[in-house]
Structures are given as structure tokens and as C-alpha cells.
LUMFI-732868 format. One record per residue (C-alpha): x, y, z. Coordinates in steps of 0.2 Angstrom, whole numbers, padded with zeros to 4 digits, always signed. Layout:
BEGIN
XYZ
...
END
This chain:
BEGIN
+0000+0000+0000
+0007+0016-0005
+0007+0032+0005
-0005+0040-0004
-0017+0024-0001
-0014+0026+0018
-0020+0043+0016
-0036+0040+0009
-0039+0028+0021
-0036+0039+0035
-0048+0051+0028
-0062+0040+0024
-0061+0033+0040
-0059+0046+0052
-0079+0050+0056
-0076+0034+0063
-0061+0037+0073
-0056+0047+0088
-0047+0062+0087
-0033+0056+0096
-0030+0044+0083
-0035+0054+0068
-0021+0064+0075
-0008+0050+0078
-0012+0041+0059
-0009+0061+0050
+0005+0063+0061
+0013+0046+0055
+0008+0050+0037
+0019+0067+0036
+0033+0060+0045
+0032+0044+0031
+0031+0059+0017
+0045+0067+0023
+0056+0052+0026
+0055+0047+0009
+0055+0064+0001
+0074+0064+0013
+0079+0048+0004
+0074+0053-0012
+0085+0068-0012
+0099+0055-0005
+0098+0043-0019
+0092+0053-0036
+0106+0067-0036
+0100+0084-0042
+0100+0088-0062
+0115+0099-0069
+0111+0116-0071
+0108+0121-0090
+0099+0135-0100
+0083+0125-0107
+0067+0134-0113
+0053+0130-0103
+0038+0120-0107
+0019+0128-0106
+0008+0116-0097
-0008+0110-0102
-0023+0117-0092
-0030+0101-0084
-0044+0093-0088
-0057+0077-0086
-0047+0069-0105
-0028+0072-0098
-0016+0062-0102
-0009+0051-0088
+0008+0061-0084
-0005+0077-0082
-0017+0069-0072
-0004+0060-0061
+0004+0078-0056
-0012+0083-0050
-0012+0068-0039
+0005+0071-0032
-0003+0088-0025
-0020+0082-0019
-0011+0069-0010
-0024+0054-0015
-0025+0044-0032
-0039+0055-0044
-0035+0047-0061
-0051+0040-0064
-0061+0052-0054
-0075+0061-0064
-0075+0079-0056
-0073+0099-0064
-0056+0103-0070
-0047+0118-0077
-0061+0127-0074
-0061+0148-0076
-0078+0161-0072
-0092+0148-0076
-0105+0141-0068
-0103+0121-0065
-0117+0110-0061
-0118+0092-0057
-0133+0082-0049
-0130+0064-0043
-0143+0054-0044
-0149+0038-0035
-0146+0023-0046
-0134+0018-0055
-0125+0034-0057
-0126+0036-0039
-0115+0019-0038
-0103+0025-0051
-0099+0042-0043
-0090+0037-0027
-0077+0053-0028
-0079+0069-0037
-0064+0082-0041
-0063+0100-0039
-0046+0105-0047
-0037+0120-0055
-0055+0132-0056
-0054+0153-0053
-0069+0162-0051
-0083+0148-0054
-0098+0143-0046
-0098+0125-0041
-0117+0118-0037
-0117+0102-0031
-0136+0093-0029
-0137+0076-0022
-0125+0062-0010
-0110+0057-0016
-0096+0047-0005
-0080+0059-0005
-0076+0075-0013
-0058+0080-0015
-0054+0099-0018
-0036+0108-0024
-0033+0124-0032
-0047+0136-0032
-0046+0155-0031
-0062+0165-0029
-0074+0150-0031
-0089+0148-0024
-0094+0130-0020
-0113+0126-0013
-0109+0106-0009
-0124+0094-0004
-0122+0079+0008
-0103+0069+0007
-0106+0053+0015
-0089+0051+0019
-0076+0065+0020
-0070+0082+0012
-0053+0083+0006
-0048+0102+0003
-0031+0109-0001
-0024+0126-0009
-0040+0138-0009
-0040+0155-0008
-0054+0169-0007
-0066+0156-0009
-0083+0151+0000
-0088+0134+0006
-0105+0127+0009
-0106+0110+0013
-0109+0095+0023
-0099+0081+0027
-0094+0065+0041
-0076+0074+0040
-0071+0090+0034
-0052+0094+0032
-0044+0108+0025
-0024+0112+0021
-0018+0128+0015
-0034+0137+0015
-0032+0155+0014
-0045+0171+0015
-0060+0157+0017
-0076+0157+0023
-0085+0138+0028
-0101+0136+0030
-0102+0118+0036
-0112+0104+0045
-0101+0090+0051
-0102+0073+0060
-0086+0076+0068
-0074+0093+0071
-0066+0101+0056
-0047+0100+0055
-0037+0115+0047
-0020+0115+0043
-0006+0126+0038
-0021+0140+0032
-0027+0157+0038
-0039+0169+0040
-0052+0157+0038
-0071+0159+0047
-0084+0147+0049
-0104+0147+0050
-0119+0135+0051
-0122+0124+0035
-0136+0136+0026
-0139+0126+0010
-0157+0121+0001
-0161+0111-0015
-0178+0102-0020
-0176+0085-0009
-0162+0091+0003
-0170+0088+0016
-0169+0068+0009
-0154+0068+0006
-0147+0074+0020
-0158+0060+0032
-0149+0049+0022
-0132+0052+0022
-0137+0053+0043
-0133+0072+0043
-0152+0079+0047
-0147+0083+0063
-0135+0100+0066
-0124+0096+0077
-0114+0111+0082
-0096+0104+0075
-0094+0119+0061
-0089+0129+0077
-0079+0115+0085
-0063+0118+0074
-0047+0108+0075
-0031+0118+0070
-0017+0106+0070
-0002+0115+0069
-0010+0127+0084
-0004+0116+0099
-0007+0129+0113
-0022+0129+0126
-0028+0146+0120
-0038+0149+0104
-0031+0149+0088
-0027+0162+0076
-0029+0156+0062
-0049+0154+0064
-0065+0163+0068
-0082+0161+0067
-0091+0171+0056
-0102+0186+0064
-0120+0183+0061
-0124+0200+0052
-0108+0194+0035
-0117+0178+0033
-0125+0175+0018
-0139+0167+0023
-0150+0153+0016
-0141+0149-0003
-0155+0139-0015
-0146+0132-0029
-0163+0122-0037
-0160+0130-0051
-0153+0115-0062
-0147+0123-0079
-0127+0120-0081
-0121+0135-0088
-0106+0126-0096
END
């Protein structure tokens, strides 16, 4: 099992888990990461300088060739290469529904990657959603079954709900969340937090079957884990009640991609 394998695990399990061992599992994770990132540097001796022209990338999307969408898996931490999800993505309005059935059973993860200035809607349960990259996004998110994965966002808003929320290098964010179990952040700043303040037609549903119709307080609960001191951390506030945005109906269906 690779690194990236135990990873995912961790993450799809930690609802389940306690925090102390949530901890201990991330914790064991980064030191493993870094261990073999020391080695790697020890064995494969760094490339002679040279003047070379530089190559232009390709702006990533879902029919990337394996080399592009690999890279994107390096920085998301978790294998996405088969993953369906919205990619490359600049000022447009992105909508997917999942549906019961067989897509439902299809769609087990869905990517956000590499998007600046979109609107994401979201309708329906899927089991994990993994996030990376996103300036200035909006992202309106129904019920995860299992757990969030985000990573690299800045100036972006958050509504969602999830089993287990984490969030790495968020900067400038706001989150509005329900969650089974305390949101963790990581290496991020200036991030605030409100209640879960979402609607779609059959919401209610979904959200009794993905066993989070309950509020249960968590979205103020946070988890800073690289803020190991006993008084409140800096790098997160809850957001006062009269910059919330209030109740956000995204029923409105029609993709506008």
C-alpha cells in the first residue's frame, strides 16, 4: 500500500475514529512523506544546471493524459486518475446532480481542481469529494457521506456537509459547514466558519440519508493542527451573524457550461 493509499484511508475513516488517533495516523503520514521525500533527495542526485526553454503546461482537464493527471495527484495527496469531477475550470458556472441509481453507484469521488472564479453547485449524495486549487470560487456542496478533502484555496466560499471535513492551505475562506465530527485545518489562515445554510428540491432527503439531518454544532468545533497551545487559535474565527450570507437555493438545475 502506497502512501497515498494510507492517506485516503485515514480520511475515509476518520468519522469513525477518535481524534486522538485521527491525529496520531496524520502525524505518522507526514513523518512517512518526509522520510521518503529525505531519501529521495539522498539517492536521485539533483540535475546539472543548463539553459533550457521552458515547457507551457496544459490546463488540466477530465481527458488528460496520464503524466498530467498524475501531477495533480502528487498535489492532492490521494489517487484522482479515474475520478470524474470539474477541471481547469475559469468564471463559469458548474453543475452536477447525482442521482440515486446507478450513477449514484458510479460516482464514489468527485474532483474539484485547478478552477478561478466559478460557481460549483453540487445537488445530491455522493461518497467523497476532494478539492485543490481554487481562487475565488464559490462552492454550494450537498451531503458527502464520507469525508472532504480540501487543499490550496484562496478567497473562496464553502457550503457543505460532510462526516469529516479537512482543510490544508486554506487562505481568506469562509466555511459554511455541517459535520459529524470537528473540522481539522491545517497550515491555512484567515479562515471563518458558520452554520451549514444550503437548500435544494429533496435536501432535506438527502441529507436524512447520508445521517446528517441533525445540526450538530461541529462547524464551530474547529481543529487547528499545527496550533498546539491551550488558548484559541489564530488562524480561525467564526463568522459574525450579520456577514453571513444566509439561506443559498441552488434548485436552479441549468449548467451553464
Amino acid at each position: 500500500m502506497s502512501i497515498a493509499d494510507l492517506e485516503k484511508l485515514v480520511a475515509e475513516n476518520t468519522f469513525s475514529l477518535p481524534s486522538y488517533e485521527v491525529r496520531t495516523c496524520l502525524k505518522t503520514i507526514t513523518d512517512l512523506k518526509q522520510f521518503v521525500e529525505q531519501v529521495t533527495c539522498e539517492v536521485i542526485p539533483r540535475k546539472k544546471f543548463s539553459f533550457k526553454n521552458k515547457s507551457t503546461k496544459k490546463i488540466t482537464t477530465q481527458n488528460d493524459t496520464v503524466s498530467e493527471v498524475s501531477v495533480e495527484s502528487k498535489s492532492l495527496g490521494f489517487r484522482v486518475l479515474d475520478s470524474p469531477g470539474f477541471r481547469g475550470k475559469g468564471n463559469e458556472v458548474l453543475v452536477k446532480e447525482f442521482n440515486k441509481g446507478n450513477d449514484f453507484e458510479e460516482i464514489r469521488e468527485f474532483i474539484l481542481s485547478d478552477l478561478t472564479g466559478c460557481e460549483v453547485r453540487l445537488m445530491g449524495c455522493v461518497r467523497a469529494l476532494f478539492v485543490n486549487k481554487l481562487i475565488d470560487c464559490k462552492v454550494y456542496v450537498g451531503p458527502i457521506f464520507g469525508s472532504v478533502l480540501i487543499e490550496e484555496v484562496t478567497n473562496c466560499v464553502f457550503v457543505m456537509a460532510s462526516h469529516q471535513i479537512r482543510i490544508h492551505q486554506a487562505k481568506g475562506c469562509d466555511f459554511y459547514l455541517r459535520a459529524r465530527s470537528r473540522p481539522i485545518i491545517e497550515d491555512s489562515k484567515g479562515v471563518r466558519f458558520a452554520p451549514y445554510c444550503l437548500t435544494y428540491d429533496g435536501i432535506e432527503r438527502d441529507l436524512e440519508e447520508a445521517n446528517l439531518g441533525e445540526e450538530t454544532g461541529n462547524w464551530s468545533n474547529v481543529d487547528d493542527f499545527k496550533w498546539l497551545r491551550a488558548v484559541q487559535s489564530p488562524n480561525w474565527s467564526t463568522l459574525p451573524e450579520n456577514e453571513c450570507i444566509g439561506t443559498v437555493d441552488i434548485s436552479n438545475r441549468d449548467p451553464k457550461v
